[in-house]
N, C-alpha and C positions, 0 to 999 in steps of 0.2 A: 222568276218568269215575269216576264214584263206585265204592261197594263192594257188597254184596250186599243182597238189599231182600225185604222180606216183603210186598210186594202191585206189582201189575201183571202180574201173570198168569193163568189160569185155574187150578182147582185142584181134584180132582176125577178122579173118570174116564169119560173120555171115548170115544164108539165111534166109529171109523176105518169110512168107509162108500167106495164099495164095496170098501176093504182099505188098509191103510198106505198112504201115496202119499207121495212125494218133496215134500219141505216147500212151505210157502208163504209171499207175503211179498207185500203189500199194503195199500193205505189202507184203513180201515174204512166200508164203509157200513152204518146202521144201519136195522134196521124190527123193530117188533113185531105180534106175532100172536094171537088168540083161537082155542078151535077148541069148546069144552064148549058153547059155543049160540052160537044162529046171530046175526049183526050185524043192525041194527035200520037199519041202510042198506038202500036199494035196492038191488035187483041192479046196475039202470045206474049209481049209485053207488062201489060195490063195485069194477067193470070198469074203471070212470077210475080209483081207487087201485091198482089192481094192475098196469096200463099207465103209470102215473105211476111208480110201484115202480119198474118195468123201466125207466124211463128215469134213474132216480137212480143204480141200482146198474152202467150198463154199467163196464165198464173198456177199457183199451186197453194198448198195448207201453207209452207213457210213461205212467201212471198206472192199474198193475192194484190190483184192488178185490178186499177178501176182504167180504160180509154177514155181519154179525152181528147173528143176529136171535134178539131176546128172546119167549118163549114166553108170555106173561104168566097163563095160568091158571092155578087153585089147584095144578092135577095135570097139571106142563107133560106132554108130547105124546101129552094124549089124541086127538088129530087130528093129522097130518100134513102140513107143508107142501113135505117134500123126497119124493121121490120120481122116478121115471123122468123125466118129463115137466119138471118144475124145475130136476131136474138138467143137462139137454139145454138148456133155455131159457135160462141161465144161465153154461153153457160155450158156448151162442151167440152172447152175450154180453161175450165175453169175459172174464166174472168168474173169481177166482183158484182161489175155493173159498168154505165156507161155515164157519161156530161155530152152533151154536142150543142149547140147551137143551132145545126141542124135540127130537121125535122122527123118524127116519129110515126108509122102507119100501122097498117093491123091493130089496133087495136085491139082487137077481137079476138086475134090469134097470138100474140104475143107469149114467149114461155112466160107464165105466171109468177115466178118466183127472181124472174131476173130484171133488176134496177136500171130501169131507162130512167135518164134525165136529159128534155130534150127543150129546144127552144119556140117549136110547133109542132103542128101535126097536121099530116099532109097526105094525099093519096097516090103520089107518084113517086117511081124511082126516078123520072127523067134521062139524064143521061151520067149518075153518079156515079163517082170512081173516085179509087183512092190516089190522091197527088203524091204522098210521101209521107211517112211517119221516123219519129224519132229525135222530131225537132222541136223547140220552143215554142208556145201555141198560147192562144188567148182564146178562153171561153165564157161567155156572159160576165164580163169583164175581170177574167180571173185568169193571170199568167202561170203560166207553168212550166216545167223538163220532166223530162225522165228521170224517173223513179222520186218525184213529188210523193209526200207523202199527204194524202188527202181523206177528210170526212165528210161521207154526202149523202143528203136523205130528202125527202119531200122537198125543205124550205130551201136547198141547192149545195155547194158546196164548201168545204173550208180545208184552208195550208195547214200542216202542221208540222211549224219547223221540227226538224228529226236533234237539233240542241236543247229543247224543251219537254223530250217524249217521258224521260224517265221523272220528270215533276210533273207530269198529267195527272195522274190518279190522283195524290195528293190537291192539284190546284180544283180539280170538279168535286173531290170531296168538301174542301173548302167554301165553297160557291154554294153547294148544297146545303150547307149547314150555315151559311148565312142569308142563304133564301128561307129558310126552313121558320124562320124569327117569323119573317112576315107573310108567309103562307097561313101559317097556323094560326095567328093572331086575325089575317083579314078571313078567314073557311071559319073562324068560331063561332060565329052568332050575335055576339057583343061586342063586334067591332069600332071603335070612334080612335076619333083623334090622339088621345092619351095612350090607348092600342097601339095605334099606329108608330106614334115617338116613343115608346117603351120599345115594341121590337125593331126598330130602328137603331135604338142604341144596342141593344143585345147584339146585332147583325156586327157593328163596328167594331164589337169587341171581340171578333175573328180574326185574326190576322194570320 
């Protein structure tokens, strides 16, 4: 598995809605959104993409689904498309959680257990609607498709290429036990210099 990489993840900061939640870890599904004026679709229109929506995004136990949906206006989330009612419809759904760029409201009322990651937060829906989903999307500067496989938690999101999945366990076991040198040596109490370059070398000698 490779070494350290300066893209494939979001980057940014990100607001935790309705509060930190326990990570999340799901294929991406994608859609974009307008909200600054209203779409030049019909309403009956409008109803079939947003019930098409929902049928792209469900998830289930063997293949959970995070949305990540791109805000596309000049001034992403003048309008809102998370909120109470999304939020509920979506953890009905089985979805894992959400990323947008857009904006976040209810806070107040939000389902509690369901993973917003949004880019504000804001009191209006405006005039927001879904443009299309299923396409390649950038969110807080993190490109994406369909069925990305991604991890996302308070501090935002990350890729995980699906060629690397079955050396994960192994590479965060690894990681942990070469962090583990200098945890333990700096949380001791006698920590100095010598400390410090003692589990330094210990750390290297993980490979």
């Amino acid at each position: 598995m490779g070494g350290r990489t300066s893209h494939g993840f979001t980057y940014g900061t990100v607001i935790a809605a309705p509060q930190p939640l326990p990570p999340m870890l799901g294929f991406v599904r994608t859609a974009r959104i307008k909200a600054t004026s209203p779409s030049k679709k019909s309403a009956q229109e409008l109803k079939k993409i947003r019930i098409d929506y929902y049928r792209y995004v469900v998830g289930d136990e063997n293949v959970p689904t995070i949305v990540v949906m791109q805000d596309l206006d000049e001034r992403p989330g003048t309008g809102s498309f998370w909120g109470e009612v999304n939020s509920a419809v979506h953890q009905g759904l089985k979805v894992s959680g959400v990323l947008t760029n857009g904006s976040v409201r209810d806070l107040g009322d939000l389902s509690p257990t369901f993973p917003i990651l949004a880019g504000s937060i804001g009191p209006s829906h405006a005039h927001v609607h879904v443009v299309d989903f299923g396409c390649p999307v950038e969110v807080i500067g993190m490109a994406v498709v369909h069925d990305t496989l991604i991890h996302a938690d308070q501090h935002g999101a990350v890729i995980i290429p699906l060629e690397y999945l079955k050396e994960l366990p192994e590479c965060i076991d690894r990681i942990q036990r070469k962090e583990a040198f200098l945890l333990t040596a700096a949380r001791s109490g006698t920590f100095d210099i010598a400390a410090l370059e003692q589990a330094m070398l210990n750390s290297e000698d993980i490979h």
